[in-house]
PASEBA-1860 file (N, C-alpha, C; in nm, 3 decimals):
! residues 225
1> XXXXXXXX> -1.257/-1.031/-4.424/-1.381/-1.060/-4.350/-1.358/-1.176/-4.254 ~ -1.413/-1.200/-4.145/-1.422/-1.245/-4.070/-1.458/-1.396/-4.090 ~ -1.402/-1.527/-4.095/-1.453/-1.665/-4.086/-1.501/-1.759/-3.970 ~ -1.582/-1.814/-3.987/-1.634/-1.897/-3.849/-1.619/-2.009/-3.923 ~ -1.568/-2.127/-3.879/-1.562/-2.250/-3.881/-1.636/-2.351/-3.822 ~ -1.778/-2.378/-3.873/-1.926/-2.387/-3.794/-1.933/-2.521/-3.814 ~ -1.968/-2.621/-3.757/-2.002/-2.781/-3.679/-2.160/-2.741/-3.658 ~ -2.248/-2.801/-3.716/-2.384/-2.809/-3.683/-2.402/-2.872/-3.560
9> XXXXXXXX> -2.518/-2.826/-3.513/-2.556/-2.868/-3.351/-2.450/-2.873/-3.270 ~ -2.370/-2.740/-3.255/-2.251/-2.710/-3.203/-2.306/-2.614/-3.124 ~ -2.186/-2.595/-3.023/-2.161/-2.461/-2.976/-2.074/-2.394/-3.025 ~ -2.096/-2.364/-3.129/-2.041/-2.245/-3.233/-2.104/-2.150/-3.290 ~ -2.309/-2.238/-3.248/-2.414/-2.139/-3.322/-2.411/-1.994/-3.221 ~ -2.361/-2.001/-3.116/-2.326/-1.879/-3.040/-2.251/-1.781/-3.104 ~ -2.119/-1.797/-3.127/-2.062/-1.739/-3.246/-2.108/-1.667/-3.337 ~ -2.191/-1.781/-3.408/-2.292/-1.661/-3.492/-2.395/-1.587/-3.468
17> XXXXXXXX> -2.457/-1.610/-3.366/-2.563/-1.546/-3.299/-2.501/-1.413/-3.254 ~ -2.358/-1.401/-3.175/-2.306/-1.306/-3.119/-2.261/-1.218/-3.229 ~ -2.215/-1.293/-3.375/-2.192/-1.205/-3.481/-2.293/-1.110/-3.499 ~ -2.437/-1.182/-3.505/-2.566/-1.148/-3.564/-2.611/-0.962/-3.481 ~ -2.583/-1.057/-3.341/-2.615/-0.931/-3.250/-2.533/-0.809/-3.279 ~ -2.397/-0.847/-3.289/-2.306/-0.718/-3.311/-2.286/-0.684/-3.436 ~ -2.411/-0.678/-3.529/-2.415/-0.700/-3.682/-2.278/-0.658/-3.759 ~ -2.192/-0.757/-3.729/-2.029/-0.807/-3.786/-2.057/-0.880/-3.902
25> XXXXXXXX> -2.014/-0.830/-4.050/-2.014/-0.920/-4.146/-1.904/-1.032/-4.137 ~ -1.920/-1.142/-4.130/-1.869/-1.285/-4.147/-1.902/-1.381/-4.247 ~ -1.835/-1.480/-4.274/-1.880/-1.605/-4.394/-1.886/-1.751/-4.274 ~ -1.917/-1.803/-4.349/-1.928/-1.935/-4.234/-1.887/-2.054/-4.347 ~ -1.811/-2.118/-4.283/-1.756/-2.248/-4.346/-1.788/-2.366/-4.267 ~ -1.916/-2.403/-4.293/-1.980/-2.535/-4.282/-1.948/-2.651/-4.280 ~ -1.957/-2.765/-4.199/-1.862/-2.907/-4.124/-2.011/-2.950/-4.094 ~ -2.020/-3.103/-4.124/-2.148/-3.180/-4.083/-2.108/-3.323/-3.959
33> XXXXXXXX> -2.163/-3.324/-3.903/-2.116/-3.440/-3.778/-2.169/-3.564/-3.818 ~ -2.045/-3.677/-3.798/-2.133/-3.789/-3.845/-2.222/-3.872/-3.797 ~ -2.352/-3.861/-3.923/-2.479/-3.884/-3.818/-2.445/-4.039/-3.732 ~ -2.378/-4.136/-3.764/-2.351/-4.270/-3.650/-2.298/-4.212/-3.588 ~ -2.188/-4.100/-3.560/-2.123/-4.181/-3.396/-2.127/-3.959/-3.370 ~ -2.184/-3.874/-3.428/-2.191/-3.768/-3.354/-2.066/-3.684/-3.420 ~ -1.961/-3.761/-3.402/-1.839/-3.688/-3.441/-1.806/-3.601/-3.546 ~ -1.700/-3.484/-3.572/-1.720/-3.363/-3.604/-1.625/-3.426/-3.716
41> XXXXXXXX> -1.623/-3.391/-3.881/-1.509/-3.471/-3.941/-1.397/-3.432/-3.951 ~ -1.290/-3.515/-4.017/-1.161/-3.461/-4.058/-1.093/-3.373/-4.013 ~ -1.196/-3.319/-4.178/-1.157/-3.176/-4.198/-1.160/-3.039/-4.155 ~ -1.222/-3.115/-3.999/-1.161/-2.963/-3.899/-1.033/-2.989/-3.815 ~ -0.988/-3.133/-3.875/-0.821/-3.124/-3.815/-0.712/-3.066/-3.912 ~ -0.736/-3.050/-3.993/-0.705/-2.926/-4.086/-0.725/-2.765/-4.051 ~ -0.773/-2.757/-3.960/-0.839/-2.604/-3.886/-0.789/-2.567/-3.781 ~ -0.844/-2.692/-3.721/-0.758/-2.684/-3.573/-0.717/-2.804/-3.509
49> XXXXXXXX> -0.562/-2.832/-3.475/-0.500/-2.979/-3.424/-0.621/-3.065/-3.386 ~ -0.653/-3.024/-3.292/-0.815/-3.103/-3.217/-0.950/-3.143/-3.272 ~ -0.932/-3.075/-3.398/-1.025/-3.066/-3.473/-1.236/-3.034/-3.389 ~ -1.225/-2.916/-3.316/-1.295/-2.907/-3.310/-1.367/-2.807/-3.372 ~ -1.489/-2.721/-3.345/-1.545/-2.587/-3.325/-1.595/-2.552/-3.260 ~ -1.591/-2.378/-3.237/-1.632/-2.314/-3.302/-1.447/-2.275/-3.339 ~ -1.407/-2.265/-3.427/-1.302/-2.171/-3.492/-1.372/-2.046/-3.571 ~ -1.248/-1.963/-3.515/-1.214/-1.854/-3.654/-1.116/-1.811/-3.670
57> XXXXXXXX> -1.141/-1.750/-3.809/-1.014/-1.648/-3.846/-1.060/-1.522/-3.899 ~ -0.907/-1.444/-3.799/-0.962/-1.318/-3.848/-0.959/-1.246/-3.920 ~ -0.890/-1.133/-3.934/-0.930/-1.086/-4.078/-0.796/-1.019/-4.111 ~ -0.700/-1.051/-3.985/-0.504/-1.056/-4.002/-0.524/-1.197/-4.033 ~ -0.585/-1.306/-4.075/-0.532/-1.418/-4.090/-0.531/-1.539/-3.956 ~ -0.525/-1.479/-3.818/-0.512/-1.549/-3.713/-0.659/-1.651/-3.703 ~ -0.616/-1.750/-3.617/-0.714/-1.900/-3.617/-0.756/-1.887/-3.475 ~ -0.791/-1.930/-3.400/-0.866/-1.960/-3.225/-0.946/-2.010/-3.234
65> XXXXXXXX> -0.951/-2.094/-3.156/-1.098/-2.145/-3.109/-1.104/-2.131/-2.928 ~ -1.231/-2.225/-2.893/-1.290/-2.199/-2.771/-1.368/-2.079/-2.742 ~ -1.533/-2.125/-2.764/-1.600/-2.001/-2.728/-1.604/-1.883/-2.641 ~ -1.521/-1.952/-2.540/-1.503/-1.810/-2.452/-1.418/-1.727/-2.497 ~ -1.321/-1.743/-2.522/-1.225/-1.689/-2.574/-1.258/-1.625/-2.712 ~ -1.307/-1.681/-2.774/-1.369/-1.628/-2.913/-1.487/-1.463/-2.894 ~ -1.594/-1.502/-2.811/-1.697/-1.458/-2.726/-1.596/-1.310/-2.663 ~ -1.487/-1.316/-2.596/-1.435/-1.240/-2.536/-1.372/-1.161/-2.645
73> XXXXXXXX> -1.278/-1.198/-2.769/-1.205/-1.112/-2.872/-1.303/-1.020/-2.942 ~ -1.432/-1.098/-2.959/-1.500/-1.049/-3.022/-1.616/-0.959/-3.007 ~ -1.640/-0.927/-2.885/-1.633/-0.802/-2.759/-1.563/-0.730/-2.786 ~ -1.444/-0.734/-2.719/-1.365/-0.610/-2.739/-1.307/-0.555/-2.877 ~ -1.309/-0.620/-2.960/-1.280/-0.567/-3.106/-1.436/-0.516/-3.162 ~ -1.520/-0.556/-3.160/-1.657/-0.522/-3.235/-1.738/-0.448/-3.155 ~ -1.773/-0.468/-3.032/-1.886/-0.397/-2.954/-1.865/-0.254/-2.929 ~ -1.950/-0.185/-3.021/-1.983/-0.032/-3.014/-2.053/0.043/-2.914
81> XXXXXXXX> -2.144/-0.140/-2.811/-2.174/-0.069/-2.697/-2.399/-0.127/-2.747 ~ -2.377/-0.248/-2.809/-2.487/-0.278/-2.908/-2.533/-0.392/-2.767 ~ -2.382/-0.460/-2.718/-2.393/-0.513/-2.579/-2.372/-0.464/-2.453 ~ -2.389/-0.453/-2.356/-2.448/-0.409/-2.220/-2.324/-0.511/-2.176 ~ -2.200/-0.433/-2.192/-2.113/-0.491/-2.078/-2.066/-0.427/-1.969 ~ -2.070/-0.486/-1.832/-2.078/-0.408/-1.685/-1.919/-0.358/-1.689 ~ -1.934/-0.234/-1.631/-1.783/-0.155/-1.575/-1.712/-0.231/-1.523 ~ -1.590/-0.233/-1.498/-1.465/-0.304/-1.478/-1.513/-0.296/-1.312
89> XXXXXXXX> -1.483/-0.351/-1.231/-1.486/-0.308/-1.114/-1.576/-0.375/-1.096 ~ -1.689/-0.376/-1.105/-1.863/-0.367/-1.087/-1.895/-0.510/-1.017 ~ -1.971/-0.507/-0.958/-2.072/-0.673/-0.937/-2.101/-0.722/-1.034 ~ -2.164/-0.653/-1.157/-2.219/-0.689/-1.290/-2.102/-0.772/-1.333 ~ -2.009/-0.711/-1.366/-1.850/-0.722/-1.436/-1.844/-0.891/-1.363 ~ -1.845/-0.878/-1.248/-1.815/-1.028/-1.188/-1.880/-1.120/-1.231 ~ -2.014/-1.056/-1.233/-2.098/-1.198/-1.287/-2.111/-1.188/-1.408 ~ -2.074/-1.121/-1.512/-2.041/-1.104/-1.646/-1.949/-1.210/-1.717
97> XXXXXXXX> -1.838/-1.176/-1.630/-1.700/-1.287/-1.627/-1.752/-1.414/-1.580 ~ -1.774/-1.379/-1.489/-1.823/-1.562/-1.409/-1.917/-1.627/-1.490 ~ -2.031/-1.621/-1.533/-2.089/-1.667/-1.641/-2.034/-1.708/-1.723 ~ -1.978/-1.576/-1.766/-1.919/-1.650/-1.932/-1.832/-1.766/-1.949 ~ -1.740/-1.801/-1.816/-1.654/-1.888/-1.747/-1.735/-2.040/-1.750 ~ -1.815/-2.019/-1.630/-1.919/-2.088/-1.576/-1.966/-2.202/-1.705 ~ -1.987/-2.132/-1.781/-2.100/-2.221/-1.882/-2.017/-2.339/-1.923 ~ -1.870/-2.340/-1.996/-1.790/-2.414/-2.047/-1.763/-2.503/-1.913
105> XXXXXXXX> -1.687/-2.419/-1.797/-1.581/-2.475/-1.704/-1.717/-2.566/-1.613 ~ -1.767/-2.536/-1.537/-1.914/-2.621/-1.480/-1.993/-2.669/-1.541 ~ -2.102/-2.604/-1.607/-2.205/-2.686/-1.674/-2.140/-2.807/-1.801 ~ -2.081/-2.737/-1.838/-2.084/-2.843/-1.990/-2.021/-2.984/-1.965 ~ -1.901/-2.979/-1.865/-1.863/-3.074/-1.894/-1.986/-3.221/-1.776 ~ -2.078/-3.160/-1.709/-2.178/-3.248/-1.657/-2.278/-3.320/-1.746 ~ -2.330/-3.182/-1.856/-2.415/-3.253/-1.973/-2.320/-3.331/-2.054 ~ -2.242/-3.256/-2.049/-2.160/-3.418/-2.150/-2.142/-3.508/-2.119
113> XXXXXXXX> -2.113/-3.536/-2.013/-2.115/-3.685/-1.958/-2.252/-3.759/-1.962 ~ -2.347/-3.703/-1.942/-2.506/-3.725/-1.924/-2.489/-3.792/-2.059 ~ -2.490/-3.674/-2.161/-2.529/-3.746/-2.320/-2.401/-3.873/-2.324 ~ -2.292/-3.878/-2.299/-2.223/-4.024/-2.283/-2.341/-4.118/-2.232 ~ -2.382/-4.099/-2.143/-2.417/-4.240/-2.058/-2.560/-4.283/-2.145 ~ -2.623/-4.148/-2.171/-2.727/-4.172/-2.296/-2.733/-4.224/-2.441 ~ -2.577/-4.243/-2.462/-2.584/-4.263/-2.544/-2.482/-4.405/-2.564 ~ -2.453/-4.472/-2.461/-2.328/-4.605/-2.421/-2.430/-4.740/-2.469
121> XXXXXXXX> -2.591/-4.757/-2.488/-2.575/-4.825/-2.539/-2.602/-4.866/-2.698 ~ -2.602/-4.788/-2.711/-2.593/-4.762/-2.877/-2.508/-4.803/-2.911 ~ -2.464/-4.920/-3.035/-2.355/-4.969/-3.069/-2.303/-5.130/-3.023 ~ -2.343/-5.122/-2.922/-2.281/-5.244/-2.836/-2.377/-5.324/-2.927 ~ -2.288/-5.466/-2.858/-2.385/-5.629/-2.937/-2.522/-5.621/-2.855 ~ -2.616/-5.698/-2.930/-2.757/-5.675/-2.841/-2.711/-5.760/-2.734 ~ -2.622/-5.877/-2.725/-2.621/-5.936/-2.632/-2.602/-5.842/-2.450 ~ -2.450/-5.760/-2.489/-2.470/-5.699/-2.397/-2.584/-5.547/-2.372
129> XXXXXXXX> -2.624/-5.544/-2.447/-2.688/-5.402/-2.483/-2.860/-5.357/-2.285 ~ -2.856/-5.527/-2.244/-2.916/-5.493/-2.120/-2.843/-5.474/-2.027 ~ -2.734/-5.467/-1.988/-2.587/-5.493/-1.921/-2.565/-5.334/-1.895 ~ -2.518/-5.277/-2.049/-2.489/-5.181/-2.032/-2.625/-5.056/-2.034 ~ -2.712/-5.088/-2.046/-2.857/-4.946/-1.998/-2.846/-4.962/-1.873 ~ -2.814/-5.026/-1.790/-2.848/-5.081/-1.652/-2.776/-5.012/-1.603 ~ -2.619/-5.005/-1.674/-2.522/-4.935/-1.605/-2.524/-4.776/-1.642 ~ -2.597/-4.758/-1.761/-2.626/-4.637/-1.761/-2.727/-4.517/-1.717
137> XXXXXXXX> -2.821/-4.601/-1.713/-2.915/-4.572/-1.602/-2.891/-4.562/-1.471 ~ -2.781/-4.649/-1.376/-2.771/-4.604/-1.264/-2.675/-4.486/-1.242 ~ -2.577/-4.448/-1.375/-2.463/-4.368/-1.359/-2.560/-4.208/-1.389 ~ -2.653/-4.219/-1.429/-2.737/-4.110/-1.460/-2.804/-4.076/-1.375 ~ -2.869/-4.191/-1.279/-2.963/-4.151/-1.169/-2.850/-4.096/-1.024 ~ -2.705/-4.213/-1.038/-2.651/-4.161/-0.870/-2.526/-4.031/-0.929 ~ -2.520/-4.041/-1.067/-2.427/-3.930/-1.081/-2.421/-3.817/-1.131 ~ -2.475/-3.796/-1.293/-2.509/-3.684/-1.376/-2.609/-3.643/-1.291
145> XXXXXXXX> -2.764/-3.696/-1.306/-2.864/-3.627/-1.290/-2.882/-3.555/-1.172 ~ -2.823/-3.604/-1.053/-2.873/-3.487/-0.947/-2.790/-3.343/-0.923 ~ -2.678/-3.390/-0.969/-2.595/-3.272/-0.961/-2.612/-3.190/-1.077 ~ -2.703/-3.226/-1.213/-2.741/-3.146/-1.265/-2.887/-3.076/-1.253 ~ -2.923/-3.145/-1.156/-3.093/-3.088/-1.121/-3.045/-2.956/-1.033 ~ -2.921/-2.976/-0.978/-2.889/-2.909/-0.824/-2.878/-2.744/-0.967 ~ -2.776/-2.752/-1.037/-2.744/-2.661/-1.126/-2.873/-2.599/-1.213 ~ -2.907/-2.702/-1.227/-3.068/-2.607/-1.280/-3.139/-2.518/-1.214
153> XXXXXXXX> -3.158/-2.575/-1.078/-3.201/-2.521/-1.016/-3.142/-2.355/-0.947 ~ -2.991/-2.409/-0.968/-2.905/-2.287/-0.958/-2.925/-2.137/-1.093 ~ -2.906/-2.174/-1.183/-2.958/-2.123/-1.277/-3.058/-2.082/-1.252 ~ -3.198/-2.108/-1.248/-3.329/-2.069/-1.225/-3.350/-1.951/-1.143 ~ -3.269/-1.952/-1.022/-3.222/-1.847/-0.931/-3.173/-1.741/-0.917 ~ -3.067/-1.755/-1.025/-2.955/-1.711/-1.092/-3.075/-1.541/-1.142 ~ -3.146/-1.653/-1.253/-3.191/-1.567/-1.388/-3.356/-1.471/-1.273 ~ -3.397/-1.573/-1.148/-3.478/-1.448/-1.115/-3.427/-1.313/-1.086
161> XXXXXXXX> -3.283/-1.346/-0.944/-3.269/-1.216/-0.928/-3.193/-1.153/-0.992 ~ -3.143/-1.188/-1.113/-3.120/-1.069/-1.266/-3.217/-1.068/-1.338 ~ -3.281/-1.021/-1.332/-3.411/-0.962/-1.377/-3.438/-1.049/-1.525 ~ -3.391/-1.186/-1.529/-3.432/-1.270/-1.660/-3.292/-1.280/-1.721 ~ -3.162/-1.188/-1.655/-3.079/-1.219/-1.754/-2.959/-1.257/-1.633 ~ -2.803/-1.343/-1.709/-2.757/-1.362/-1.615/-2.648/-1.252/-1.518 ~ -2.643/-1.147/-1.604/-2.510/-1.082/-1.569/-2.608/-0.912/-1.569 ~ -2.653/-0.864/-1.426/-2.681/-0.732/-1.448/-2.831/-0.750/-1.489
169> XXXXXXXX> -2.929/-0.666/-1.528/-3.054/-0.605/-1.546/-3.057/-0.638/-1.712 ~ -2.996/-0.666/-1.767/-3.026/-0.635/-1.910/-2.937/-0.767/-2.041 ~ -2.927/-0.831/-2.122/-2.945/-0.933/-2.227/-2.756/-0.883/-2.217 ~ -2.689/-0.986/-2.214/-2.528/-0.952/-2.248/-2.475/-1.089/-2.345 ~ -2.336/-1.060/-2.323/-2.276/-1.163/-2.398/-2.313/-1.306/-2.302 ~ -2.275/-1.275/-2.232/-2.265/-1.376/-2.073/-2.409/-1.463/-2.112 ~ -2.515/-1.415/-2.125/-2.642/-1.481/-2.197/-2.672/-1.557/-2.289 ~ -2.536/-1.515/-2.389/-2.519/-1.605/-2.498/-2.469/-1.706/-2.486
177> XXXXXXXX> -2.341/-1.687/-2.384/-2.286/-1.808/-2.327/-2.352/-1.914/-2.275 ~ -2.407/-1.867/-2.175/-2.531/-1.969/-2.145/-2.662/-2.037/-2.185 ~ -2.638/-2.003/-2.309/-2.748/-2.057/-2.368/-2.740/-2.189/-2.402 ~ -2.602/-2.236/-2.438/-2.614/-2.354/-2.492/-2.639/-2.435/-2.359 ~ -2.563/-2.448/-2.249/-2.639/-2.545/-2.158/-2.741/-2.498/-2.080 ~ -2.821/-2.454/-2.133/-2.980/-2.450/-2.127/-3.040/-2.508/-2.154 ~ -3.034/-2.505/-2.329/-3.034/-2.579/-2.469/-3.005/-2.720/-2.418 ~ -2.901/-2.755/-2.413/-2.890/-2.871/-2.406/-2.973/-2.946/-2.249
185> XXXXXXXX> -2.976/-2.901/-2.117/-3.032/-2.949/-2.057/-3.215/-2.986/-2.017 ~ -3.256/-2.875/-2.125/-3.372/-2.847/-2.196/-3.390/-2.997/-2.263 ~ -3.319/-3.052/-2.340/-3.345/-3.127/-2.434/-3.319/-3.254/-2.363 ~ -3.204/-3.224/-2.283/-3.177/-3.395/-2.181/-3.186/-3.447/-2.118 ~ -3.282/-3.286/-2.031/-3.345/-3.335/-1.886/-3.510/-3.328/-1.909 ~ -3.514/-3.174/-1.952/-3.646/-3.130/-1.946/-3.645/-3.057/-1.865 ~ -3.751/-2.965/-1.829/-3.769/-2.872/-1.773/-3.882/-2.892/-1.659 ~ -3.915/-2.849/-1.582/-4.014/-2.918/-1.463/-4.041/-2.818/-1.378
193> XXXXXXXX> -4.066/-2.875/-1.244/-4.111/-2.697/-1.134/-3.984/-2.674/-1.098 ~ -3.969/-2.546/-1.033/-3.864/-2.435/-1.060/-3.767/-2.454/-1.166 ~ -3.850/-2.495/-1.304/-3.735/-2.434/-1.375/-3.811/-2.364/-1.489 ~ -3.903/-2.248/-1.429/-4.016/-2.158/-1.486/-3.887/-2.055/-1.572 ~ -3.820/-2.010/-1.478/-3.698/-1.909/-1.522/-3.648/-1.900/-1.649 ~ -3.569/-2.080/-1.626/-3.520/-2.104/-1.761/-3.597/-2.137/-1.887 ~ -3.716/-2.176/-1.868/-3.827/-2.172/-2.044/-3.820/-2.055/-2.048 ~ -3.868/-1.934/-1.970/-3.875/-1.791/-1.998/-3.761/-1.731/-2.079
201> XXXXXXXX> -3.634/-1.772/-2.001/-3.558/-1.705/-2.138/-3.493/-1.792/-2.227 ~ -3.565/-1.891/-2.213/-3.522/-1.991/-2.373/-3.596/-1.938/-2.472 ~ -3.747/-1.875/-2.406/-3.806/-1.848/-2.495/-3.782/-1.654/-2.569 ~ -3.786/-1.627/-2.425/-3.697/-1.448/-2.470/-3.591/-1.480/-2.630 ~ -3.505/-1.570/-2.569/-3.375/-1.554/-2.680/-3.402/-1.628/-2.785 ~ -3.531/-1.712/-2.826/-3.537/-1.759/-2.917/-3.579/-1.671/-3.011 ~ -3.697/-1.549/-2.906/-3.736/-1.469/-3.010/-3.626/-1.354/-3.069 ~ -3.570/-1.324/-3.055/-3.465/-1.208/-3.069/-3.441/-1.242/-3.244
209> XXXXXXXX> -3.416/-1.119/-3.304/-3.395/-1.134/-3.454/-3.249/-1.156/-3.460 ~ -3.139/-1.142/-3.417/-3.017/-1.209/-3.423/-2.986/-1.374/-3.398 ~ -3.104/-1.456/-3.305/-3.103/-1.540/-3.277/-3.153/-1.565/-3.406 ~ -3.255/-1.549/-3.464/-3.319/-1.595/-3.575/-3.202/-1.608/-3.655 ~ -3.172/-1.512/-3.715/-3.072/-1.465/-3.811/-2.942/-1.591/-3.823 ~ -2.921/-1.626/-3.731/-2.775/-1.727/-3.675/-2.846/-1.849/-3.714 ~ -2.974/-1.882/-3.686/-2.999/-1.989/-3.720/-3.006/-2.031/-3.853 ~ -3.037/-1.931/-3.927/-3.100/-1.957/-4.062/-2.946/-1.973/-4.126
217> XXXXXXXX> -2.844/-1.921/-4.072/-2.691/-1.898/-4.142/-2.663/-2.030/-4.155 ~ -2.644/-2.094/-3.963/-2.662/-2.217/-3.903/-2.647/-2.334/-3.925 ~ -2.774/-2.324/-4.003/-2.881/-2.458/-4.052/-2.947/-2.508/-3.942 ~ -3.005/-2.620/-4.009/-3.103/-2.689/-3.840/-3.029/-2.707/-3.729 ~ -3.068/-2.681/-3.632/-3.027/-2.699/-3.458/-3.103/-2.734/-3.374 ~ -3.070/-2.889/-3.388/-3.162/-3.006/-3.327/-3.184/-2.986/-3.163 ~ -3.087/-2.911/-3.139/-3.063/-2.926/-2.962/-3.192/-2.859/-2.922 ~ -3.270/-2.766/-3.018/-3.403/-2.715/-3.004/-3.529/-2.797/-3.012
225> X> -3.520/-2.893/-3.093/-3.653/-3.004/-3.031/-3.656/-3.048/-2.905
END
């Protein structure tokens, strides 16, 4: 059977969500982050050199991580066709790929920096602790934040003229992908005018019974308050 190597308030709950959808029996082997500093423990450097997640293994024994890549094996080995993936060739196909790309290679690594600067002064001595908001506040206002408003806004666009979804007329993997920096920009920016699009299908995919299903496997997934 299939193992996922799951980090709470990860992007790994994709993983299971994508299991859920392609109703793939799996086990999940559970990792908690430490609540001071965020970090994922140990004992996923035992899993994987880097110790991150989402990992798995499959069911020859083999290990991988990186959601796309994971997202992509697990497509072509499982999908009976339960997902709506575009013909080789296709426009769909492009933005199928590009998405699924997109989410890791562009978006993520902008919110991550965001939650850095949100989170730089935490820790420090109170002495410097006005020093450094000052500096984080301006690295948020002249750097993260507009180039992530620009992307939201891109997104928003994105999801009208695909009819709510990102890749083609209809809910794909590529959707799943993107969910997490949704999720997360949902929670770090907020949502505001033109970004009607993206509540709509935060809220579409929240309802979905596979989404449910992943969560409850999961556990809590804060990135949703």
């Amino acid at each position: 059977m299939l193992t996922v190597h799951h980090l709470n308030n990860s992007r790994s709950q994709r993983v299971l969500w994508l299991l859920e959808e392609l109703a793939v029996p799996y086990k999940v082997v559970r990792y908690e982050r430490d609540r001071a500093t965020m970090r994922a423990p140990a004992e996923l450097q035992k899993i994987h050199p880097l110790g991150k997640s989402p990992v798995i293994e499959t069911e020859e024994g083999d290990r991988f991580a990186e959601t796309g890549a994971i997202i992509e094996y697990l497509i072509e080995r499982y999908d009976t066709g339960r997902l709506l993936v575009p013909p080789p060739g296709t426009p769909e196909r492009r933005q199928w790929t590009y998405w699924l790309h997109y989410a890791e290679g562009s978006a993520m690594p902008l919110l991550l920096l965001k939650l850095v600067f949100m989170r730089m002064p935490h820790g420090v001595p109170f002495f410097l602790r006005p020093l450094v908001k000052k500096i984080a506040r301006t690295a948020q206002a002249k750097v993260t934040d507009p180039q992530l408003s620009q992307h939201m806004l891109y997104w928003a666009d994105a999801l009208r003229q695909g009819n709510g979804w990102f890749a083609g007329k209809a809910f794909s993997a590529a959707d799943i992908m993107m969910s997490f920096p949704l999720e997360a920009a949902a929670a770090r920016i907020g949502l505001g005018e033109g970004h009607g699009p993206i509540k709509d299908f935060l809220e579409r995919i929240h309802a979905r019974p596979a989404f449910l299903r992943a969560l409850d496997t999961g556990g809590p997934y804060e990135l949703l308050r």
